[in-house]
C-alpha positions as CSV (number, residue, x, y, z in Angstrom):
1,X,92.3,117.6,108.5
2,X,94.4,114.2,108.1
3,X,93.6,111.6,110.8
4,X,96.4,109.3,112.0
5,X,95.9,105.5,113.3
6,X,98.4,103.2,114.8
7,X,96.5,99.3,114.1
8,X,97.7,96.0,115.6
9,X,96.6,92.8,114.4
10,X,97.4,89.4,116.5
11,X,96.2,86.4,114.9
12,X,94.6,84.5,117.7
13,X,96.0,81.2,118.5
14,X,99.6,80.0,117.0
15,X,100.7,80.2,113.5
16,X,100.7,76.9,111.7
17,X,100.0,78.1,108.0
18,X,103.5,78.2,106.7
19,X,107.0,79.2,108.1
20,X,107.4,81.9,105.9
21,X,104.3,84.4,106.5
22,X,106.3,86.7,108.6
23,X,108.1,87.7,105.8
24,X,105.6,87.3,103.2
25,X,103.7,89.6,105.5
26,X,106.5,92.2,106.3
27,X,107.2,92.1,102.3
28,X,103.2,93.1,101.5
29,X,103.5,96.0,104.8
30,X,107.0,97.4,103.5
31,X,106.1,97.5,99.2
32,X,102.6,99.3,100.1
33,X,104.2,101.5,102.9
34,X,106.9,102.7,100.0
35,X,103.8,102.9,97.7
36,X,100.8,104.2,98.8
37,X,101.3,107.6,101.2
38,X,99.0,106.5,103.6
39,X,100.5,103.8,105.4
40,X,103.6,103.8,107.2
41,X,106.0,102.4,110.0
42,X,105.1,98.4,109.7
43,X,106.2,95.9,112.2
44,X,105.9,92.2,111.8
45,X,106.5,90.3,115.1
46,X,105.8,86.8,117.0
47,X,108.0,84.3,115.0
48,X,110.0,82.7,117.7
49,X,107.0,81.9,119.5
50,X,104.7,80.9,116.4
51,X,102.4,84.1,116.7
52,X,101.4,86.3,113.8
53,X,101.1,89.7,114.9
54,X,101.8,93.0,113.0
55,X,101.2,97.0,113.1
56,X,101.5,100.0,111.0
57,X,100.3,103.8,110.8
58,X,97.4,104.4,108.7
59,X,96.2,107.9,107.6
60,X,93.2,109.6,105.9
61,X,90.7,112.1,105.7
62,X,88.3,110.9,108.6
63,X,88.7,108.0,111.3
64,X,86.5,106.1,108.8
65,X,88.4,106.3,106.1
66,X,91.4,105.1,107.8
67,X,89.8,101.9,109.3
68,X,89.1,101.1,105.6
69,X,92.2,101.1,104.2
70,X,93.7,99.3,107.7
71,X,91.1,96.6,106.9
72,X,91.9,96.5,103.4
73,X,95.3,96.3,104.1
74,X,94.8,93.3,106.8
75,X,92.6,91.8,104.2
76,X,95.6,91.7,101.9
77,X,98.2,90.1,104.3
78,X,95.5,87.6,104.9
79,X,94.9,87.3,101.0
80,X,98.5,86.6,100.4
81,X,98.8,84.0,103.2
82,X,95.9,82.0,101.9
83,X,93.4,82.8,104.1
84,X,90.5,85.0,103.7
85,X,88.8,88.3,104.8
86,X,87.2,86.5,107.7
87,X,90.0,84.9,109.2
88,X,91.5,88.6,110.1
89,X,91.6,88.9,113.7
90,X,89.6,92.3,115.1
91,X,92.3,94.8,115.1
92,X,93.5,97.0,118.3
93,X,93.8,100.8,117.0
94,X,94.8,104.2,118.6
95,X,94.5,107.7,117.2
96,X,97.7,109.5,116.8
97,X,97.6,112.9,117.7
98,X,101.0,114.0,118.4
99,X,104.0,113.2,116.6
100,X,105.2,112.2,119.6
101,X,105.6,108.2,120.8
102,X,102.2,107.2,122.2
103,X,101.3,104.8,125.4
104,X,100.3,102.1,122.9
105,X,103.7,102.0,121.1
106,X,105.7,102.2,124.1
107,X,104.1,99.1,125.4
108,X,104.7,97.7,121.7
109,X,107.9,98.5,122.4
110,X,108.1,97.3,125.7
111,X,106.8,93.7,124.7
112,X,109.3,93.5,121.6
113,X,112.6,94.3,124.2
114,X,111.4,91.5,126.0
115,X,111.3,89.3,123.1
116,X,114.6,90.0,122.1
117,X,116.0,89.7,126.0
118,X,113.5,86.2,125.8
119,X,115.4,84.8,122.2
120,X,118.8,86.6,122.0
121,X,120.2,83.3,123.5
122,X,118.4,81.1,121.6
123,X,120.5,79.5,118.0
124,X,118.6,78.0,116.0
């Protein structure tokens, strides 16, 4: 039976390594979503407040299984951004059991319609 997981990773503390790692990041999530079966639906979020968070759906065999591809996936944001495997930031994660949206991603979703209400006035 295929296992689903839903992992978020915050950086802790501000961003300062470079204005461009929320692409670079979304770029990495996106080309091994498209590639690679088992990962899905990334999201790349904090850059108008200088925080480097992002999420996507990982799947595999067993819960195990699925941690180690999340972590090798952080691992390779983190690679690309110049920083290494220590530096990733413990992950939240929740199973998903139902194709349905779970509490966890409604509260993602929550925070990010407050961040557009927050910067939909801002021009930069």
């Amino acid at each position: 039976m295929v296992t689903h997981r839903r992992y978020y990773f915050e950086h802790p503390g501000p961003w300062t390594n470079g204005s461009d790692a929320w692409d670079q990041t979304l770029e990495l999530l996106r080309y091994q979503a498209e590639n690679r079966w088992w990962y899905d639906d990334p999201h790349v979020e904090g850059e108008p407040f200088g925080r480097l968070a992002f999420a996507f759906t990982v799947s595999g065999d067993d819960q195990w299984l699925c941690h180690r591809r999340a972590m090798g996936l952080a691992s390779a944001v983190y690679r690309k951004l110049g920083l290494n495997r220590y530096s990733i930031p413990t992950p939240l994660w929740e199973p998903l059991e139902h194709p349905s949206v779970t509490r966890v991603q409604r509260a993602w979703q929550r925070a990010q319609e407050e961040v557009d209400e927050l910067t939909k006035n801002i021009h930069l």
